[in-house]
N, C-alpha and C positions, 0 to 999 in steps of 0.2 A: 328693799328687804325681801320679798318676792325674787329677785335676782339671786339672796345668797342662798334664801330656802331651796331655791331649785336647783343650785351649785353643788350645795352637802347633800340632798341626795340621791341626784345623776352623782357627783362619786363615789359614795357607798355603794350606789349600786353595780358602779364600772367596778369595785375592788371584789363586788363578792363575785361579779364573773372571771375575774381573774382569778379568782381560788380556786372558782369550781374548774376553770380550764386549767390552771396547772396540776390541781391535786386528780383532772380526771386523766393526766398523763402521767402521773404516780400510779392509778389504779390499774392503769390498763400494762405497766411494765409489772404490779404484781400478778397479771394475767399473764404476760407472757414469764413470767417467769417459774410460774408452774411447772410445765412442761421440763425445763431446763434443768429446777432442782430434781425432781422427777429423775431426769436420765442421770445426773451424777447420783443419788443416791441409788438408784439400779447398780451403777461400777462396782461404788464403794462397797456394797454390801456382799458383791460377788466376785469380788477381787483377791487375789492372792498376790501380795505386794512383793513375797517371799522370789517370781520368778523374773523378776527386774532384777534380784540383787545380783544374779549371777551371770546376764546377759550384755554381751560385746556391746550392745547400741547405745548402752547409756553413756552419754559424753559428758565430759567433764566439768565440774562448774565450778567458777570461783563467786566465794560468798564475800561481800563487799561490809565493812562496819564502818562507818565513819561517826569518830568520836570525839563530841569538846563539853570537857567538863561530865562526865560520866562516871565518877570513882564510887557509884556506890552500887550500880548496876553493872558494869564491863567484865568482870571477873566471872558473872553467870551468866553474861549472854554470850561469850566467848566462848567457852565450856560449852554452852548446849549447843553452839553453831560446830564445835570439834568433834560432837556428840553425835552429828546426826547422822542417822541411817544411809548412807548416799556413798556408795565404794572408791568414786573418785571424783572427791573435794576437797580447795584450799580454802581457809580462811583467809581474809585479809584485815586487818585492823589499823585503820588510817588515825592517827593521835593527830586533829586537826587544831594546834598550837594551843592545845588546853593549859587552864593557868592553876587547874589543880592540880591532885595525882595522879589520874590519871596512866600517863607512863608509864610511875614509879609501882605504880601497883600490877599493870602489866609486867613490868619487867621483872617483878619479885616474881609473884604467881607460876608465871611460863618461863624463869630464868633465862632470858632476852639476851642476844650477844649482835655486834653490831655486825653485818656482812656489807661488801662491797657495792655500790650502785650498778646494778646491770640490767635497765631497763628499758627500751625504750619509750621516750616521752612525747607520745602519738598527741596527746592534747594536752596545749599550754595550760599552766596552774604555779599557783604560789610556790615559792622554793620548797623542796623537800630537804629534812635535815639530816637524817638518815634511814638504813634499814636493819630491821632486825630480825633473827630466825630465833627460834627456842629449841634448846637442847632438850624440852621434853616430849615436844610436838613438833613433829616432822611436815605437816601440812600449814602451821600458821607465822605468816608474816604480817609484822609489822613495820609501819610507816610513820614515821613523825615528820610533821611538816610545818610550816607557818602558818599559821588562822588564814581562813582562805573564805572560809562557809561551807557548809555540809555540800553543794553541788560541785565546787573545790576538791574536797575531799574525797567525793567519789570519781570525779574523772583522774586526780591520783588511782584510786584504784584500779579503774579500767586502763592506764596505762600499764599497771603493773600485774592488770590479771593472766594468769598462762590458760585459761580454758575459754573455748566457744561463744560460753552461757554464764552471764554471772547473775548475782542474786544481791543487790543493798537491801541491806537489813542495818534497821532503827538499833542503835546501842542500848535503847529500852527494852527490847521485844528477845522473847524466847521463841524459838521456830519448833515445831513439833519436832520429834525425832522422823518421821517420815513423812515430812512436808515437802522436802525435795523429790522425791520417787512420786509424789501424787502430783505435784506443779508441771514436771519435766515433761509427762504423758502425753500431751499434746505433741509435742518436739520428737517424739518416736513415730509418730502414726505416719510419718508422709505431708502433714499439712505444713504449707507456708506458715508460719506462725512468728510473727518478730517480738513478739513479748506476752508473757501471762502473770496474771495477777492469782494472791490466794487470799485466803479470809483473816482478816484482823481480829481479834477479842482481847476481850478485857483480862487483864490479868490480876488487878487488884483484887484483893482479897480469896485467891485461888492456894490450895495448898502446893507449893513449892518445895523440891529439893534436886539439889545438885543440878538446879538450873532447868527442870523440866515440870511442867504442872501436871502432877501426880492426881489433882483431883479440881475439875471446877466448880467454883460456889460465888454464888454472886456477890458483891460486896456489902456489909453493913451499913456503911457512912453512904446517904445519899447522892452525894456529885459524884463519885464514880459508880455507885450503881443504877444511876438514871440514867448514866450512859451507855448501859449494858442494850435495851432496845432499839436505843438508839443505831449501836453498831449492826445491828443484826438487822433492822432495817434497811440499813445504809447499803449494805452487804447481799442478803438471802432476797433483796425485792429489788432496789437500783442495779446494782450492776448484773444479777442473772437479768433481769428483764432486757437488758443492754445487749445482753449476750447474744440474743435470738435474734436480734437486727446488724447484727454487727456494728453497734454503736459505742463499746466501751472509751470513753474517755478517759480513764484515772485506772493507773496501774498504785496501789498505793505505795509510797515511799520507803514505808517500812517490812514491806514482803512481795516483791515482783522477781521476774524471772525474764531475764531479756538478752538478745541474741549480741553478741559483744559486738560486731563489725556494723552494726544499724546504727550503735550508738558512738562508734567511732564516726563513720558515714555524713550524722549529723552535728557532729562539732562536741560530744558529749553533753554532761548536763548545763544549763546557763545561770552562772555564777551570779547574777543579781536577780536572779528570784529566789520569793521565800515559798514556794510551794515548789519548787523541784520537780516533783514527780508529773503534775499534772500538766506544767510546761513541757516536760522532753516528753512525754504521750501525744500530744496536740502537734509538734513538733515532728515527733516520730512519723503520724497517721498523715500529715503533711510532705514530709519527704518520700513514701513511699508512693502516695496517689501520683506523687507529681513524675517520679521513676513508670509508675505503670504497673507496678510489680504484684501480683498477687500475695494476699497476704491476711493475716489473721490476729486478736485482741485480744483472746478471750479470760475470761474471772473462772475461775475455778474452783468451787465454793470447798471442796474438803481439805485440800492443802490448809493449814490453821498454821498461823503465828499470834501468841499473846503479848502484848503489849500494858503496861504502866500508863493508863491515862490520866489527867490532872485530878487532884483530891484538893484544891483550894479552888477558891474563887477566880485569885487574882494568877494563877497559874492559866487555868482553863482559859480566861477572859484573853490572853496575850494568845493562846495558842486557836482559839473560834477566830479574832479580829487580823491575827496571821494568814489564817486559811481563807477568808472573804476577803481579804486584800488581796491576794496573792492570786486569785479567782479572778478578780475585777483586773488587774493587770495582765493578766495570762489573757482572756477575753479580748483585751482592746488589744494587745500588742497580734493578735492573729484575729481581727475582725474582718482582712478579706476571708476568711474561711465562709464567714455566715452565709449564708443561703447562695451558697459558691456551688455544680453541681459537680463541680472538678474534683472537689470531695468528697462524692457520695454519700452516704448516711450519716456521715460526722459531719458536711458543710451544712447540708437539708434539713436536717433533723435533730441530733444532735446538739451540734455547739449553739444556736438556737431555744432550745429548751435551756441550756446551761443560761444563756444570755438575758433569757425574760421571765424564767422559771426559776431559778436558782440566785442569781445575780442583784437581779431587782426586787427578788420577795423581801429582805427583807425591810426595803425602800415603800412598796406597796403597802407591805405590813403594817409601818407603822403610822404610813397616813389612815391606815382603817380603825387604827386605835383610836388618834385622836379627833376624826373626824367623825368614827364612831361617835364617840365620848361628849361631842360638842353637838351633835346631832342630840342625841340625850338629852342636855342637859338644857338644851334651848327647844325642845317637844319637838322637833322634827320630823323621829325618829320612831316609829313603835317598837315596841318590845318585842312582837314576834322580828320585824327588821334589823335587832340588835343580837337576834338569838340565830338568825341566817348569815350573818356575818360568823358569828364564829362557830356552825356547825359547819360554813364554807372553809375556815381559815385553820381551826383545830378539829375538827371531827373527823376529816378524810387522815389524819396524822396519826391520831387515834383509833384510828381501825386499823391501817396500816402494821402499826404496832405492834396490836394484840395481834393480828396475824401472825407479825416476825415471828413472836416468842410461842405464838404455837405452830406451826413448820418447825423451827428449832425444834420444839418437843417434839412431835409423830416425825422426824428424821434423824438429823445427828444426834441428839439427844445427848447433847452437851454436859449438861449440867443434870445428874441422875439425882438428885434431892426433889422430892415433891416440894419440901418446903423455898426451893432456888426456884421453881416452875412456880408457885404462888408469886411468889417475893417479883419477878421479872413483869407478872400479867399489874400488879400495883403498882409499877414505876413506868409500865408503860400506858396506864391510865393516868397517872401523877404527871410523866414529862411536860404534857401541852400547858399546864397550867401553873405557871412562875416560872420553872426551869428556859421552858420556849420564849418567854420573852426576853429571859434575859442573854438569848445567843442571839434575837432580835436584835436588840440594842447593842450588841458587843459587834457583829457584822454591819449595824449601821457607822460604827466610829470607823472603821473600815473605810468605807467608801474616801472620806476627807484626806485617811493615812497616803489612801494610794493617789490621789487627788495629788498629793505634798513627795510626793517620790520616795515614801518610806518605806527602808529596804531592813528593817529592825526587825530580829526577834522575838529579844525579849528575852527574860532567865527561866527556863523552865525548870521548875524545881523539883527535883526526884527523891521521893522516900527509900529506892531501892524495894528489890526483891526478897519480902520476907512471907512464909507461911499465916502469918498471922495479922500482917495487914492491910486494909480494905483503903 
């Protein structure tokens, strides 16, 4: 008996040091990443975007959409991608063997006619069926192909892009109108730079028209607007802090900016994973260390694309247990990287924290609940020791948070409603407590999926882009 007393708690007490050391690597990337938001919000505010538009050096980009099953959002995020402020860009719209409409709705919209195959096909992919130009829009083509999977779908596009620099962008997601002119910025200065990322936000319940979000508001229904700090944590504190070391791992999927011949270089993106983005990044930061070549990651926090994130349960659940599979797989399948120095800050440092910090929390996590719990319930445990466990496991989460949402306010100042700056500081006290567990337990079924080789994503279910709902 004595045996398991001192069993439960030597690990309670291993779990709550494992909190306080990951969350005290959370804390210290919101310290560096001061400084960082710091210097873009200096740019931003002193920036005249107006003398990009008129200058030779900006090179050309092609923006990447790859679409399956999309017919209630494609028509507005096409538009705002034709829409955007950037003198010279093509759209690409990859129809990856969707069983809706789709197509038909593309080819109404933008009166679609079919042209001739004339592309060359640098990286192998599932048949393509044809191509098509629009009579009404001179910069967008489309691609119809055979179901391949979204990383499918964009190396069709990288075959078929005519510029430099392309951009995939999520078939959910509207891109600011001058997201491109703020992302590109790096890639004018002189710097090595092989990909940049920009900031994601929510776009549920944002007013919308003609495919641009005319005003942000945070959403009424709780599962998308508890996601609202979530992002802006994810965002304005992980990847600027990232920024300052040279440590970015994750360009996100659905708004990066990357130099087209790097991603040819490495074979494009790899068609059996379901996190895409975070695999050709890992991938990326691995072919170049091993070249030698100087080079550069960086996030870029003003560039903004809004995104439709899940407003059900069982949407959200497939698309958290997607992204920690797909986590756990991308990790093992490049575990020489780890504490590799042939990698520099992403072998040392980096993939490392992803590994034991990210990975395994929420494996740790929830042996803290029930060991917690059973610690309790057999007097083990004191009540101040049950109250350390989760100021170690949600508290750091929780400040975190409240941080986000106010840096968002004293900077970009997003969301100009007092009553959106209240409503965001409540859902970023509410997240840790039910919301948190339950992407616990949705990233624990994870572990088992990738365990069993499951390359599934699931139906993500999209309400489309409407003004009026959250």
């Amino acid at each position: 008996m004595h045996f398991l007393v001192d069993a439960v708690v030597d690990a309670n007490r291993l779990i709550i040091w494992y909190f306080l050391a990951v969350n005290s690597v959370y804390a210290l990337l919101l310290v560096l990443s001061v400084p960082e938001i710091w210097k873009h919000w200096k740019i931003v505010t002193g920036e005249d975007l107006q003398t990009y538009m008129g200058s030779e050096a900006l090179p050309p980009i092609s923006v990447l959409i790859p679409a399956f099953n999309e017919q209630a959002s494609i028509i507005e995020s096409v538009s705002a991608q034709l829409a955007l402020r950037y003198p010279r860009h093509e759209v690409i719209v990859i129809n990856d063997g969707s069983t809706d409409a789709t197509l038909a709705t593309l080819r109404e919209a933008f009166d679609l006619y079919e042209v001739p195959p004339a592309y060359p096909l640098r990286l192998r992919t599932a048949p393509v069926r044809a191509y098509y130009r629009s009579r009404t829009q001179a910069a967008l083509l489309v691609v119809d192909k055979e179901n391949g999977g979204k990383g499918d779908a964009l190396n069709v596009g990288i075959n078929t892009a005519r510029s430099p620099l392309v951009v995939p962008v999520d078939a959910d997601t509207l891109v600011a109108p001058d997201a491109l002119i703020r992302l590109v910025r790096p890639f004018l200065l002189g710097e090595s730079v092989a990909a940049a990322g920009g900031t994601i936000r929510v776009a549920n319940g944002c007013r919308i028209e003609n495919g641009r979000v005319v005003e942000a508001r945070v959403p009424r229904r709780f599962l998308p607007a508890v996601q609202v700090p979530e992002y802006l944590r994810a965002f304005l504190f992980g990847r600027l802090g990232w920024n300052r070391i040279g440590g970015n791992l994750i360009v996100s999927g659905a708004f990066g900016l990357f130099q087209r011949h790097f991603l040819l270089a490495i074979g494009g993106y790899a068609t059996g994973s379901v996190v895409e983005d975070l695999d050709l990044v890992v991938r990326l930061h691995a072919y170049l260390r091993r070249q030698g070549l100087p080079y550069d990651i960086p996030f870029i926090p003003d560039p903004v694309a809004w995104t439709e994130v899940p407003s059900d349960l069982r949407t959200h659940r497939r698309q958290r247990e997607r992204w920690h599979r797909g986590l756990v797989a991308t990790l093992f399948a490049h575990r020489r990287m780890l504490f590799n120095p042939r990698y520099g800050v992403i072998g040392l440092v980096t993939m490392p924290f992803f590994f034991f910090g990210e990975m395994l929390a929420p494996v740790v996590e929830s042996l803290g609940y029930v060991l917690g719990g059973l610690g309790w319930a057999l007097g083990l445990l004191s009540l101040r020791f049950a109250l350390l466990f989760l100021a170690a496991a949600l508290g750091y989460q929780l400040l975190l948070s409240i941080w986000a949402v106010v840096f968002e306010e004293t900077t970009f100042h997003v969301y100009p409603r007092t009553r959106d700056f209240a409503r965001l500081l409540l859902y970023a006290v509410a997240e840790p407590f039910g919301y948190r567990q339950l992407t616990v337990l949705w990233r624990l079924i994870a572990f088992g999926n990738a365990v069993r080789g499951s390359k599934t994503w699931g139906v993500m279910r999209r309400r489309g882009f409407s003004p009026a709902r959250a």
